[in-house]
C-alpha positions as CSV (number, residue, x, y, z in Angstrom):
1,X,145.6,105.8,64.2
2,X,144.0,109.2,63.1
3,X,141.6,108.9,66.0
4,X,141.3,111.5,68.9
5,X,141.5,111.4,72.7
6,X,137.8,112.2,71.7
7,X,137.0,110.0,70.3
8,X,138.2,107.2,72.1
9,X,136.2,109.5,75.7
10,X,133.1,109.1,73.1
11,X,133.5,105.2,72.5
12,X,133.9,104.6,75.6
13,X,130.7,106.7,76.9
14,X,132.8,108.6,79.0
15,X,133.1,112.3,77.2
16,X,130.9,114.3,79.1
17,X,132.0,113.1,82.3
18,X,135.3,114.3,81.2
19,X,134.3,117.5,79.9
20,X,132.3,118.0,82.8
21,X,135.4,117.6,85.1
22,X,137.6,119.9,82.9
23,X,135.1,122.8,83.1
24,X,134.9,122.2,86.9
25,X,139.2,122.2,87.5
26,X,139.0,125.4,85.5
27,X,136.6,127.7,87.2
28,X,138.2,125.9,90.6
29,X,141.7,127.4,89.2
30,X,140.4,130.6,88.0
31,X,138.8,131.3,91.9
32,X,141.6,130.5,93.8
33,X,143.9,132.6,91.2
34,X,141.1,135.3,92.2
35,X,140.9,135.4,95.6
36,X,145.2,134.8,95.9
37,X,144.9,138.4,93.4
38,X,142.5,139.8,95.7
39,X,144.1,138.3,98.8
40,X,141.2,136.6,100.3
41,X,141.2,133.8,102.3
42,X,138.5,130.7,102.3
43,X,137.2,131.7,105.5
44,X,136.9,135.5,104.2
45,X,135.0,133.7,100.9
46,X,132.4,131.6,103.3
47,X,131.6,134.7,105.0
48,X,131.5,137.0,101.5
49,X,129.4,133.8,100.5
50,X,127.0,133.4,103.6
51,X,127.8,129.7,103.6
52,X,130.4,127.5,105.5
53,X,134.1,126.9,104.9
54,X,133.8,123.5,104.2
55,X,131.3,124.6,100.9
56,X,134.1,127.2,99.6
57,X,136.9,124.2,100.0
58,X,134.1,122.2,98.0
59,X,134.0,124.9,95.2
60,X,137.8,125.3,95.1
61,X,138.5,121.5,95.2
62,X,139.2,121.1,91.3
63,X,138.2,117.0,92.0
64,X,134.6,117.7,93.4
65,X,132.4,118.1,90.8
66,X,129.3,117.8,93.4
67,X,129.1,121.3,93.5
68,X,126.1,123.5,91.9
69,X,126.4,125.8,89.0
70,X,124.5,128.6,91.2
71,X,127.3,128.3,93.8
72,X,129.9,128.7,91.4
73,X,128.4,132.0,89.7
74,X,127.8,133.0,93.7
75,X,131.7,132.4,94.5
76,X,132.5,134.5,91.3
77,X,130.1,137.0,91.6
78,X,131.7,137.7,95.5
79,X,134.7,138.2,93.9
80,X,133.7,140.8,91.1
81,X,133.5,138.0,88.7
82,X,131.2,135.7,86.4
83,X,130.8,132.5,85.3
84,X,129.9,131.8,81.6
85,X,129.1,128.6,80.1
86,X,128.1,128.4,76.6
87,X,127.0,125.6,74.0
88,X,129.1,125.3,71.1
């Protein structure tokens, strides 16, 4: 008792994976809110992008976390926004 979800991520050496994941779902959530808002379509993204459709479906898939921090800032970025990461 007393003892966090956390915690229990940290004993079990499984935290940053976690976090990791979390931070990936979101910025998946927050593009595909974006381009719904701005009315653009995954093949309109991979051609904004210069890169296939199959990479965009990659970004916006909140499960694949094999995707590179520079091709999330590119997705945002195409869409007028940015992504910011910071250490707390």
């Amino acid at each position: 008792l007393g003892s966090g979800i956390d915690d229990l991520l940290k004993e079990e050496g499984v935290l940053e994976e976690f976090q990791a994941r979390a931070i990936k779902e979101v910025i998946a959530w927050q593009l595909g809110q974006t381009m719904k808002d701005q009315k653009i379509s995954q093949r309109q993204l991979a051609v904004m992008m210069r890169t296939s459709r199959t990479q965009v479906a990659r970004v916006l898939d909140p499960a694949d976390g094999n995707v590179t921090l520079e091709t999330l800032q590119r997705a945002a970025a195409v869409l007028g926004r940015k992504v910011q990461i910071g250490l707390v």
